[in-house]
N, C-alpha and C positions, 0 to 999 in steps of 0.2 A: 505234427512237427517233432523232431527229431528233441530229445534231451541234448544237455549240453556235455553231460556225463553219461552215458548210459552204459546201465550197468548190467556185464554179462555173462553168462554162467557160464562156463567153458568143463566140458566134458569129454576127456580125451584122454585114454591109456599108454600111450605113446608120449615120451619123453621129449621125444625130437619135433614132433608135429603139435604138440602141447604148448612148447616153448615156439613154434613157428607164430601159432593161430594168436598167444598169449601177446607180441611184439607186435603183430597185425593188428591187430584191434587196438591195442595202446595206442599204438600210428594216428589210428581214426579218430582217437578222445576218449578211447571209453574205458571203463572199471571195469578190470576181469575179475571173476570172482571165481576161486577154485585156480588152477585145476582140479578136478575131481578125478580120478582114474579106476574107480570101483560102483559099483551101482550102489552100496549104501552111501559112500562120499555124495555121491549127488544127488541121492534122495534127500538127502542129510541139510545140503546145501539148497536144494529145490525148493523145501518144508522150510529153512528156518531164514534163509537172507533172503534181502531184497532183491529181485532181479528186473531187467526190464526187457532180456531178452533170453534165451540158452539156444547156446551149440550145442549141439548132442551128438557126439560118435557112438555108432549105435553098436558095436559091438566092445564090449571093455572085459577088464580081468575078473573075473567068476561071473560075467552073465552079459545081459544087452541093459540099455538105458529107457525100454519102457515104461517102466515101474514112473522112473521120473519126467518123462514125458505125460505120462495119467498124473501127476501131483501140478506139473506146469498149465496142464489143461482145466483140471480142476478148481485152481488160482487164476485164471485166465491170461495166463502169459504164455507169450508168442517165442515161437521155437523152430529152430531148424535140423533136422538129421545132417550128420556128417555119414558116409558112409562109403567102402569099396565095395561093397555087395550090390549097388545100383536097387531100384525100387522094391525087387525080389528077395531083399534083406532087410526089408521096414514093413512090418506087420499091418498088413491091410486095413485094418479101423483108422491108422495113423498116417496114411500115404497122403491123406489130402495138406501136411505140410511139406515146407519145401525141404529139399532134398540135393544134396551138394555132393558129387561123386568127389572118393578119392584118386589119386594126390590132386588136392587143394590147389585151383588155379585162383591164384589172389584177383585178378580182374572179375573172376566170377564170382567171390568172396564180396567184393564190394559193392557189386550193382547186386548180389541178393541183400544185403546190411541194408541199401539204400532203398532197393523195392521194400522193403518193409517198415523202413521208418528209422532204424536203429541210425544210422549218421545219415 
């Protein structure tokens, strides 16, 4: 069952698609936490706040978001790649989560939120 609040880590280097996904998710009920737009921001963010779910744009400014994908797994939180590079851009040990191609189609933003609990 879904939180009434649920709170989600948003990882995205992009100013314009940060503040999209950030409004989106507000929409649904939930606590964004971050934007993060550097892999140590969201290592940062991964290791020390509460989350219940992360978005992850897997490519971001000085490197990719697995570092904080292994910290999210580690913690046992559920996460999803954001990506334009399609499955061939998310590191093979990690593919078994979901995976949401860019630009962000909000109807498919929602039924994944909803396949997995988050609203």
């Amino acid at each position: 069952m879904p939180r009434d609040d649920p709170r989600v880590l948003l990882v995205e280097d992009d100013l314009m698609v940060s503040l999209f996904l950030a409004d989106l998710l507000a929409g649904q009920g939930c606590t964004v936490v971050g934007p993060a737009a550097t892999p140590a921001e969201a290592e940062a963010l991964a290791t020390e706040r509460a989350v219940d779910f992360a978005i992850l744009d897997v490519s971001l400014v000085g490197g990719t978001s697995f570092r904080t994908a292994e910290i999210l797994i580690s913690r046992r939180l559920p996460f999803m790649f954001l990506t334009a590079y399609g499955v061939s851009g998310i590191r093979e040990d990690l593919r078994t989560n979901p995976i949401l191609a860019k630009p962000v189609e909000v109807e498919a933003l929602q039924a994944l939120l909803r396949a997995v609990g988050v609203v």
